[in-house]
C-alpha positions as CSV (number, residue, x, y, z in Angstrom):
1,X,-14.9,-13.8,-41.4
2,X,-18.2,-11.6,-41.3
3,X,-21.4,-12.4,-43.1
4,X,-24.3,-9.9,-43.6
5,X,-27.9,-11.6,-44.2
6,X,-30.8,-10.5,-43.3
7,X,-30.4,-7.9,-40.5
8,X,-28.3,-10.2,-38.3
9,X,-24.3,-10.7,-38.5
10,X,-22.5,-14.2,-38.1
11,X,-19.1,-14.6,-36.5
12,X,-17.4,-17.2,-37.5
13,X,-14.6,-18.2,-35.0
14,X,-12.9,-21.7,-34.4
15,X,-15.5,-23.1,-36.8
16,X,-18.5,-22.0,-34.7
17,X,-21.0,-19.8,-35.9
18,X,-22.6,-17.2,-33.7
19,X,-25.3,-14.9,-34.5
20,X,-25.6,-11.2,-32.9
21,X,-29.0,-9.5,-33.5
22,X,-28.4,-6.1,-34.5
23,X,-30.7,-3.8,-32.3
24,X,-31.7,-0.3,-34.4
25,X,-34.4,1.1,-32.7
26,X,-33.1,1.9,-29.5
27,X,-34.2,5.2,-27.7
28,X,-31.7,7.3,-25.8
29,X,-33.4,9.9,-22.7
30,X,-33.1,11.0,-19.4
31,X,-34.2,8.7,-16.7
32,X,-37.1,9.0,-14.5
33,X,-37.3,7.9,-10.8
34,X,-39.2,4.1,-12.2
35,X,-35.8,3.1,-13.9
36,X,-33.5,3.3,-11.2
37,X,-34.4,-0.6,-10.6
38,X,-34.0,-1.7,-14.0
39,X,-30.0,0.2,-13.7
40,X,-29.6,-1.6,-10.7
41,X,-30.9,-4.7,-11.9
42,X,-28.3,-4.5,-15.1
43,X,-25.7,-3.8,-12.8
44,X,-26.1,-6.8,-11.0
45,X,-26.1,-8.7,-14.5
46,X,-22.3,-7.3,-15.4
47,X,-18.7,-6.7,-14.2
48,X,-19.9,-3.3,-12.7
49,X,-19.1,-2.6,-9.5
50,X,-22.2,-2.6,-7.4
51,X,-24.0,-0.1,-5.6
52,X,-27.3,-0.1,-3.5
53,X,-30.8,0.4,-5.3
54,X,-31.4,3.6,-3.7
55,X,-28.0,4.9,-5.8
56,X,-29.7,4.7,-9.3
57,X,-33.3,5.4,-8.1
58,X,-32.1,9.3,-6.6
59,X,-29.7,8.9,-9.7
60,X,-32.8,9.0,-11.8
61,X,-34.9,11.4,-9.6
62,X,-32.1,13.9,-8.6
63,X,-29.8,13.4,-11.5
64,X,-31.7,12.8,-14.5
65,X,-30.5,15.8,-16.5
66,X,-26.6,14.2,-16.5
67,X,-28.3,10.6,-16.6
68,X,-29.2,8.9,-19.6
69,X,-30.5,5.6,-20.4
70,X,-31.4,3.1,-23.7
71,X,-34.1,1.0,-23.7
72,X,-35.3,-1.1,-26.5
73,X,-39.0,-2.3,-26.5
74,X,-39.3,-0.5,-23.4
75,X,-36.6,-2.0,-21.7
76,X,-33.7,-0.5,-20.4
77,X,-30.6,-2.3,-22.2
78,X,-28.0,0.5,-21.2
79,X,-27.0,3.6,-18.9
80,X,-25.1,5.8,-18.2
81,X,-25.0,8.2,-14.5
82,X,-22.7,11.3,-14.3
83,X,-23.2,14.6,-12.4
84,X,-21.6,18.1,-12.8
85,X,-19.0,18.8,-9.8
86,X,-20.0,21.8,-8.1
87,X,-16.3,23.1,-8.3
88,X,-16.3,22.4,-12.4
89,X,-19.1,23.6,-13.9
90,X,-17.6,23.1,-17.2
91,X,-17.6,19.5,-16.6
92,X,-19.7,16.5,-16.6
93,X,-18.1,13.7,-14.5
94,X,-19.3,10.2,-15.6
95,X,-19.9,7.5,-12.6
96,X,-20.9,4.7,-14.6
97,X,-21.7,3.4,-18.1
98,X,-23.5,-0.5,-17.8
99,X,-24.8,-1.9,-20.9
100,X,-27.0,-5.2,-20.9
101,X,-24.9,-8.1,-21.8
102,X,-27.0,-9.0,-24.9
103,X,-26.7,-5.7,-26.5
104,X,-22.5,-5.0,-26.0
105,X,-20.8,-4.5,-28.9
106,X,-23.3,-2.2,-31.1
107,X,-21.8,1.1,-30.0
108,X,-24.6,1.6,-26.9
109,X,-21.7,2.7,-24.6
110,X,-20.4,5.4,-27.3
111,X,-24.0,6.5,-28.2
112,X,-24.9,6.6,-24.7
113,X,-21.4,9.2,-24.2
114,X,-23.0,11.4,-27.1
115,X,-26.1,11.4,-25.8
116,X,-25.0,12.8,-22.4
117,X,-22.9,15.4,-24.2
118,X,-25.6,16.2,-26.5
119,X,-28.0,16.6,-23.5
120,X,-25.4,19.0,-21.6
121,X,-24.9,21.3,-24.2
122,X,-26.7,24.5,-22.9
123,X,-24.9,23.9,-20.1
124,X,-21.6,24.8,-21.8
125,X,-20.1,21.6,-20.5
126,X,-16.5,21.4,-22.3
127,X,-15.1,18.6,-20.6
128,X,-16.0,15.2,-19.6
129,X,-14.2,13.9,-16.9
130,X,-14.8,9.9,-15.4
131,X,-11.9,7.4,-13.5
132,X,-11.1,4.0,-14.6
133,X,-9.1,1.3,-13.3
134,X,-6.3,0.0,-15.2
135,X,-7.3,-3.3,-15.9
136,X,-10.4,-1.5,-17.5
137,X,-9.3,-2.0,-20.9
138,X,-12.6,-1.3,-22.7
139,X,-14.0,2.0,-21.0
140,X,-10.0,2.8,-21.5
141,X,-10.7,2.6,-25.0
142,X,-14.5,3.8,-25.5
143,X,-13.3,7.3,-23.9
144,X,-9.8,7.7,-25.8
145,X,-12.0,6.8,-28.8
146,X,-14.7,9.7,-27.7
147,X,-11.8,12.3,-27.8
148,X,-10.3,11.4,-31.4
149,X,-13.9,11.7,-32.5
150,X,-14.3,14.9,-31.1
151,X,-10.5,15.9,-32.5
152,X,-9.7,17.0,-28.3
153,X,-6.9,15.8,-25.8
154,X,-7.5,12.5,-23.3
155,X,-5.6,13.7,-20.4
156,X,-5.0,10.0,-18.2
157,X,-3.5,10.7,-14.8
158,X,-3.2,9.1,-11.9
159,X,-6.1,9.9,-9.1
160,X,-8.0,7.6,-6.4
161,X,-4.4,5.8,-5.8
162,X,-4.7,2.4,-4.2
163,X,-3.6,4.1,-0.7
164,X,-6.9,6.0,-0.3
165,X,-9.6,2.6,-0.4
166,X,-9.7,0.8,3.0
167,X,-8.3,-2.4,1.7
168,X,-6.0,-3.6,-0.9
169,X,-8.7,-5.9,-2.5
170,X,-9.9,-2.6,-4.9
171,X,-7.9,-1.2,-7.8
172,X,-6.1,2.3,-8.2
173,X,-8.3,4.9,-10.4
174,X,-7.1,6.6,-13.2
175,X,-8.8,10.1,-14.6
176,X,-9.7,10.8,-18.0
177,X,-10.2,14.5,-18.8
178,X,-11.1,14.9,-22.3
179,X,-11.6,18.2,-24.0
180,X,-11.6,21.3,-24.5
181,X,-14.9,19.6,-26.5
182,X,-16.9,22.5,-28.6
């Protein structure tokens, strides 16, 4: 059961009622070089996998034009890091896509996706490319969903198989290709 009153939604499930603010005013940009902490610190937050500060601070300084982040109030509440391949011009690979726990589920991780697109387009990007484990059910789902919006294939294929990390305690990596996107 869902109830709309005044600007916030409640969930009712097994009896409990929860309420989820609905966030509008959220601004989407390319990063500069001051928020490579706050992705870090988000990261550290979630079920990302983890990489050292220094990763999202040249991220944001080197990268900014196939980064984007959404902050809210100022703060940063999502992200998402991606570069061109140097072989694939007509690409944009995406690295990582973290959203603040408190504001998942209100489409941040698909706006984010646009957003990237949108800010790629003189650059006559056509496909987005990113890998995903398996067991990564929802970026599985937020990228097939990208490609029906944009009415283009999902190619999944295996890629970074289990054999190539230096232990068995990390997961095989799938591709995505999607496009050709106009």
């Amino acid at each position: 059961m869902l109830l709309l009153l005044t600007g916030k939604e409640f969930v009712i499930i097994n009896n409990q009622t929860e309420t989820i603010a609905k966030i509008d005013n959220i601004q989407f940009a390319p990063p500069s070089s001051k928020d490579g902490a706050a992705m870090w610190k988000l990261v550290n937050r979630s079920t990302l996998d983890e990489n050292s500060a220094y990763k999202y601070i040249m991220m944001s300084s080197y990268f900014s034009k196939t980064c984007v982040v959404a902050k809210h109030e100022n703060q940063l509440v999502g992200f998402i890091t991606g570069f061109v391949p140097p072989e694939q011009t007509d690409t944009i690979f995406v690295w990582q896509i973290g959203v603040d726990p408190d504001f998942q589920g209100q489409g941040i991780a698909s706006k984010l996706l646009q957003a990237l697109l949108d800010q790629q387009k003189s650059n006559q990007i056509r496909f987005v490319e990113a890998t995903i484990t398996p067991s990564n059910k929802a970026s599985q789902t937020l990228f097939k969903k990208f490609a029906r919006k944009h009415q283009t294939d999902c190619l999944i294929q295996p890629f970074f198989t289990e054999d190539l990390f230096p232990d068995n305690s990390f997961e095989e990596e799938l591709k995505f290709r999607i496009g050709p996107i106009d």
